[in-house]
C-alpha positions as CSV (number, residue, x, y, z in Angstrom):
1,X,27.7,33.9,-0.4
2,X,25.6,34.7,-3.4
3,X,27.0,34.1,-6.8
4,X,27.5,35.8,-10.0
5,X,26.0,38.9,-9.5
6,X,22.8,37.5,-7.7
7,X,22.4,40.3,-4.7
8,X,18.8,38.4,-3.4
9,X,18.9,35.2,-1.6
10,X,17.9,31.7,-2.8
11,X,16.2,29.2,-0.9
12,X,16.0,25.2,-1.0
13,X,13.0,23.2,-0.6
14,X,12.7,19.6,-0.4
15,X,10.1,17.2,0.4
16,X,10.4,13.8,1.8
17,X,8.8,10.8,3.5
18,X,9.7,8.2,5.4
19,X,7.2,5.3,4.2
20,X,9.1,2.8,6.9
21,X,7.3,4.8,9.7
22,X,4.7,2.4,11.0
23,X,2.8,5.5,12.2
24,X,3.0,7.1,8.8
25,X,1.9,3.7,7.3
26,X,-1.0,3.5,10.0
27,X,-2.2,7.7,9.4
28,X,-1.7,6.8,5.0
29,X,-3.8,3.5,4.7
30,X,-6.6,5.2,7.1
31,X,-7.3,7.3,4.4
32,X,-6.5,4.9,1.8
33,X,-9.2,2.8,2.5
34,X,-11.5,5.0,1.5
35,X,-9.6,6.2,-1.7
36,X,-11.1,5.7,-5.2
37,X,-9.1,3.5,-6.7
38,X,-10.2,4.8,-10.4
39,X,-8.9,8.3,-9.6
40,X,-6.9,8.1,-7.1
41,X,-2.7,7.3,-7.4
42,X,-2.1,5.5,-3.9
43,X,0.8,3.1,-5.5
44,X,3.4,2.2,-3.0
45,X,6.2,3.8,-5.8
46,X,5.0,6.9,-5.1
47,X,6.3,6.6,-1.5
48,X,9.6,4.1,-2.0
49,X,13.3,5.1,-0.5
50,X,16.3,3.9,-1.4
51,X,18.2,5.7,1.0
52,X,19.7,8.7,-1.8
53,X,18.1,11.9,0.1
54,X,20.9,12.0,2.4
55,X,23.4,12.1,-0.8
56,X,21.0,15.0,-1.9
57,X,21.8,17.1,1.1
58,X,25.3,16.1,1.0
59,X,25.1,17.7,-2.5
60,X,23.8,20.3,-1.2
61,X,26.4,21.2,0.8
62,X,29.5,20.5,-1.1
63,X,27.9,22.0,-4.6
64,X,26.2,25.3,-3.7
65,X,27.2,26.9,-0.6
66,X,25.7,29.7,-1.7
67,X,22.4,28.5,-0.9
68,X,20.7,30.7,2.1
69,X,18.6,28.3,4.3
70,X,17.0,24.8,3.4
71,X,13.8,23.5,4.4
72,X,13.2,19.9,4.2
73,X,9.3,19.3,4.7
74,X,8.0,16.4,6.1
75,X,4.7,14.8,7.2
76,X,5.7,14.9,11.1
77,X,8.8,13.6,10.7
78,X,12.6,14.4,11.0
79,X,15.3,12.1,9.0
80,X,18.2,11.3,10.8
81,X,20.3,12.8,7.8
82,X,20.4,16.4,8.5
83,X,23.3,18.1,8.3
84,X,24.5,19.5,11.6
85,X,24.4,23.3,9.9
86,X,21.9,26.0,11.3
87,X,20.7,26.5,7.6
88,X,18.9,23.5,7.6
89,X,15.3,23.1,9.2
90,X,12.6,20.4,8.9
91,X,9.1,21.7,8.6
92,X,5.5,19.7,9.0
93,X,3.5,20.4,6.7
94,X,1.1,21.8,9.9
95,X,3.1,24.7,9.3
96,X,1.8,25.7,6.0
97,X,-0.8,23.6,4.3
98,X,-4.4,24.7,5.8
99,X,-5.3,22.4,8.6
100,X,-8.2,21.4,6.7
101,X,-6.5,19.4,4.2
102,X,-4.1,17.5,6.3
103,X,-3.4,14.8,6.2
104,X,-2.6,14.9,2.8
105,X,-0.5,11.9,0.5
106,X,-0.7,13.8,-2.1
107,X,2.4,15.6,-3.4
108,X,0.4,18.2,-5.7
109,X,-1.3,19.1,-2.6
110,X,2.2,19.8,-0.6
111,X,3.9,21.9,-3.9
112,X,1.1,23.9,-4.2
113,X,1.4,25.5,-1.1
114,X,5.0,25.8,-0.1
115,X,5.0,29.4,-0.5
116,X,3.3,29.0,3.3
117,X,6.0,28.3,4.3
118,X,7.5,30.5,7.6
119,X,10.0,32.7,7.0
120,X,10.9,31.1,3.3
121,X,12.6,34.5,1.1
122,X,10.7,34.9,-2.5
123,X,13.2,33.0,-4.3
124,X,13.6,29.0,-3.6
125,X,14.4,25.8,-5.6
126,X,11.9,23.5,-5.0
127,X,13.6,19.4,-5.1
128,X,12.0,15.9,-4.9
129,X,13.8,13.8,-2.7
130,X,15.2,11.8,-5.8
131,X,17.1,14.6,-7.0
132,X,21.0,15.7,-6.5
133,X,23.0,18.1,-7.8
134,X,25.7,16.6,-9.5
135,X,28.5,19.0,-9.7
136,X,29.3,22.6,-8.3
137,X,26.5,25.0,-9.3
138,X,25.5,28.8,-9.2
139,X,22.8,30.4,-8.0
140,X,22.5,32.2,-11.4
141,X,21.6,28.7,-13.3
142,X,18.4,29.2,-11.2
143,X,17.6,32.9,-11.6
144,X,19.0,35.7,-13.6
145,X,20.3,39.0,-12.2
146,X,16.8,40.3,-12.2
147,X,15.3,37.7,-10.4
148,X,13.5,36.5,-13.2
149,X,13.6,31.9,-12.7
150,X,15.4,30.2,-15.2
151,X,13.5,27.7,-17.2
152,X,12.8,26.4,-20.6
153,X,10.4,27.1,-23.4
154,X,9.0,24.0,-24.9
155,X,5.8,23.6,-26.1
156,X,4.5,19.8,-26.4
157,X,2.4,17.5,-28.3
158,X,0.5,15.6,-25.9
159,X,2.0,12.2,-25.4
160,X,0.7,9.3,-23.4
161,X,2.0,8.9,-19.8
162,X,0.8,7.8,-16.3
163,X,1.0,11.1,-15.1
164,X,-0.8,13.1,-18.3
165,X,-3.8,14.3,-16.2
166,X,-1.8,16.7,-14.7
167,X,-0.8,18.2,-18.1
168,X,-4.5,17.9,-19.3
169,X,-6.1,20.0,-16.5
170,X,-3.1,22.5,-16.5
171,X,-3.8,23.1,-20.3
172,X,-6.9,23.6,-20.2
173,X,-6.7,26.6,-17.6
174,X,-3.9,27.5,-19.9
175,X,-6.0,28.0,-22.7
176,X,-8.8,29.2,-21.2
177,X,-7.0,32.4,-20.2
178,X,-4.1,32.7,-22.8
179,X,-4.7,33.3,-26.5
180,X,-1.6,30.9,-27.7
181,X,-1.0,33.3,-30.6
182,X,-0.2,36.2,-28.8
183,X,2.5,33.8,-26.8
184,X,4.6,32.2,-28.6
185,X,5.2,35.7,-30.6
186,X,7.1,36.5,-27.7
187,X,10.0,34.2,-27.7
188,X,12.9,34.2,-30.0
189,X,13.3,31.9,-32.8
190,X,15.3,28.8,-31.3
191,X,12.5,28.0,-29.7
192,X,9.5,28.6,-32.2
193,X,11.8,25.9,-34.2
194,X,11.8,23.8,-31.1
195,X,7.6,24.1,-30.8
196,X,7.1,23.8,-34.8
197,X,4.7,20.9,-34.8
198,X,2.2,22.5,-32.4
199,X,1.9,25.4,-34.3
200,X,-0.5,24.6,-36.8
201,X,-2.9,24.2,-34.2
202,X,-5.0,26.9,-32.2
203,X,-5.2,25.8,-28.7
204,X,-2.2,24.4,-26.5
205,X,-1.2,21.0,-26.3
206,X,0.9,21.2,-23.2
207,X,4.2,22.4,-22.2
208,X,7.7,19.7,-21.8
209,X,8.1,20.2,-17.8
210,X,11.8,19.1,-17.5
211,X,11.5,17.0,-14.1
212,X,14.7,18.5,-12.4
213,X,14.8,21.3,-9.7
214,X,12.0,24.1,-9.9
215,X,13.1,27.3,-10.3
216,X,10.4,29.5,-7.7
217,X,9.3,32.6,-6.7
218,X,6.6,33.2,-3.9
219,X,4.7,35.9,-5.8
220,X,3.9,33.1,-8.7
221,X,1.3,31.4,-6.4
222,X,-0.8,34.2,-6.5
223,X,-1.6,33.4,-10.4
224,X,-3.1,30.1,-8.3
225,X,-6.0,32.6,-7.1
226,X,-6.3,34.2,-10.2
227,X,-5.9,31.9,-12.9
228,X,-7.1,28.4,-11.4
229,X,-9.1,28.6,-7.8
230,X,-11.5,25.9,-8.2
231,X,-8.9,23.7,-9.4
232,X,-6.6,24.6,-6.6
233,X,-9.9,24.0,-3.6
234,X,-10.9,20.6,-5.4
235,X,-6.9,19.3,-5.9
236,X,-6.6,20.0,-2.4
237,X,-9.5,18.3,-0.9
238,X,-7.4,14.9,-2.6
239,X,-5.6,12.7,-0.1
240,X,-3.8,11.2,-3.1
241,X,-3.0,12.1,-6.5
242,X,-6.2,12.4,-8.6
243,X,-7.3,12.7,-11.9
244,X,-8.9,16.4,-11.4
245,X,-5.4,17.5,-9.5
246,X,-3.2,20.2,-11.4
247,X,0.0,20.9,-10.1
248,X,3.2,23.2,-9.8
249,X,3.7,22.5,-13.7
250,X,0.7,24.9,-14.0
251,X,2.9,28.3,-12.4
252,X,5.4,27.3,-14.8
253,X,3.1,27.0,-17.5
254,X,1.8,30.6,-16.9
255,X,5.0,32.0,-16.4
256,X,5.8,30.9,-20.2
257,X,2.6,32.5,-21.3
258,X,3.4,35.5,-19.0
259,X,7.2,35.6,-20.3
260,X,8.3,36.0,-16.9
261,X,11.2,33.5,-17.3
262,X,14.9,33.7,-18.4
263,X,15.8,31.4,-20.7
264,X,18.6,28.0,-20.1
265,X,19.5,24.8,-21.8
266,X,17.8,21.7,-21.4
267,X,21.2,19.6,-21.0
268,X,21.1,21.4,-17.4
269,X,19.6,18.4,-16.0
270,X,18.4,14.7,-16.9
271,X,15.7,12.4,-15.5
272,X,17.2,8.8,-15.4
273,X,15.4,5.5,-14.4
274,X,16.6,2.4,-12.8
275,X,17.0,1.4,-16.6
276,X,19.5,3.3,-17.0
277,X,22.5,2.1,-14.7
278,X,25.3,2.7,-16.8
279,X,24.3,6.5,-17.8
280,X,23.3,6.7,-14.3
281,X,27.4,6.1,-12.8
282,X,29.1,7.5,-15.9
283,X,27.0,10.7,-15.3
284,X,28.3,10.8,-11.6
285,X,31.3,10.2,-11.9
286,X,31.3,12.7,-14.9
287,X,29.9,15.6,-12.6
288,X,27.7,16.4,-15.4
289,X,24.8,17.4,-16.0
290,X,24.8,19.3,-13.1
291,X,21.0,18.0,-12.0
292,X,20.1,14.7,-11.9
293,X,16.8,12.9,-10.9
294,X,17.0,9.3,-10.0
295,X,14.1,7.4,-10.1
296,X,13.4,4.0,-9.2
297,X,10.9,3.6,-12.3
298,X,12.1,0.2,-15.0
299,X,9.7,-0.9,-17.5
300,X,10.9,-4.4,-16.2
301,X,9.1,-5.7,-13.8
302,X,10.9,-8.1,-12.9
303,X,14.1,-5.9,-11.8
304,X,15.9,-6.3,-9.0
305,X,15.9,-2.3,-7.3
306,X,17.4,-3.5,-4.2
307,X,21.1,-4.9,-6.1
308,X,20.4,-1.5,-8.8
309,X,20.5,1.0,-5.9
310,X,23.4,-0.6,-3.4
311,X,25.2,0.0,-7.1
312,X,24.2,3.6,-7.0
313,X,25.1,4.2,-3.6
314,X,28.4,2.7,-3.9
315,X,29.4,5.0,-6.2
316,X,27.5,8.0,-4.8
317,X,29.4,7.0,-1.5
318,X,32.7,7.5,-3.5
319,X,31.6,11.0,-4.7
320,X,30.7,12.5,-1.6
321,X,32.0,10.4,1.5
């Protein structure tokens, strides 16, 4: 069943790692030996389960079963979580990243090539394992009628953040191929209010990439050949997270300049942090927003995850079980 109009189908894609499989552990710190520890991102966060994923496909299944097949990809492994539902499949990353780049720890390198994979229809959602959808969704608060992905319009100052090297090389392609004043003429004026401080200024800052479900289409990954190549051969060639990677902000950055997009609220989803227990359960319990990412990031270090997460699954355990 396809909802509200939508007559196309809509895939899922998710991507997860076990980082308690001892052969995993052995294949990652192989390569990690040999990574630069100056560009490279090999931090053990990066990797870390708290046993949510299976809540995510549980999710899945209650809140949109609409959704035509879901493909949970995996570096040759299988979690022992999926649903017993022929709509499900696990695929290796074998199966669509070119064999010349595997292994690869690097989740840039995994994004920017899912449109590899087999059979996947032109429209998908694209999840991190740390996300969940939080209350009963439809597939047209991830595409419109026309197939255009839902998104939002916000244009950033840059702000300091572990992860702002992504931003920086996406911009920069950004700018060298889009003029920004022939852009943001394009879009109504709710959201030129919303970008008003970046407007003195010529070039683009960056765009505010809300970190909840992507909204996909396959065709978008050719504006990878087009628009950004080199940047796509050398991000590739990184067993881990670099400082010269882009990423799958960058198709959603040209889809802005492009105007390819259909327009939806931020308050569709919220990133939350361990830090955040108490907005955390009142959101579940709540069943809103409807997307939720749950990450395991505190800016105290001293934080006990462990007690923070059996919180969360108890009460994730009394939403879905």
């Amino acid at each position: 069943m396809v909802s509200r109009n939508i007559n196309f189908p809509i895939d899922f894609v998710i991507s997860w790692v076990d980082s308690s499989d001892s052969e995993w552990r052995r294949k990652r710190n192989n390569y990690l030996e040999y990574a630069d520890e100056k560009v490279s991102d090999t931090s053990e966060e990066r990797y870390r389960d708290f046993g949510f994923f299976r809540f995510l496909l549980k999710s899945i299944k209650l809140y949109t079963p609409w959704v035509h097949h879901v493909y949970i990809v995996t570096d040759n492994q299988i979690p022992d979580c999926v649903p017993n539902d022929e709509r499900f499949s696990v695929i290796d990353h074998s199966q669509f990243i070119p064999a010349s780049y595997l292994p690869t720890f690097n989740s840039s390198v995994i994004e920017l090539y899912l449109n590899n994979i087999p059979n996947l229809v032109e429209h998908f959602v694209y999840f991190n394992d740390d996300m969940l959808i939080n209350g009963p969704m439809n597939s047209s608060d991830f595409f419109d009628v026309t197939g255009l992905p839902k998104d939002s319009f916000l244009s950033s100052m840059l702000q300091p953040q572990r992860v702002n090297y992504f931003e920086i090389n996406n911009a920069q392609i950004i700018n060298d191929f889009f003029k920004k004043n022939m852009v943001v003429t394009k879009y109504e004026f709710q959201y030129l209010v919303k970008t008003a401080l970046t407007l003195p200024f010529s070039k683009w800052s960056t765009f505010k990439n809300l970190h909840v479900p992507y909204s996909l289409c396959k065709k978008e990954y050719e504006w990878l050949d087009k628009y950004a190549k080199d940047e796509l051969l050398t991000t590739s060639q990184n067993k881990f997270r670099s400082e010269s990677d882009i990423n799958i902000w960058l198709l959603q950055d040209i889809r802005y300049c492009l105007g390819l997009f259909a327009t939806r609220s931020t308050s569709i989803g919220h990133y939350m942090n361990f830090d955040n227990l108490p907005e955390i359960i009142n959101a579940l319990e709540r069943n809103k927003p409807k997307l939720l990412v749950i990450n395991d990031d505190s800016e105290d270090v001293n934080l006990d995850r462990d007690s923070i997460a059996k919180k969360i699954t108890i009460q994730m355990n009394k939403k879905f079980l």
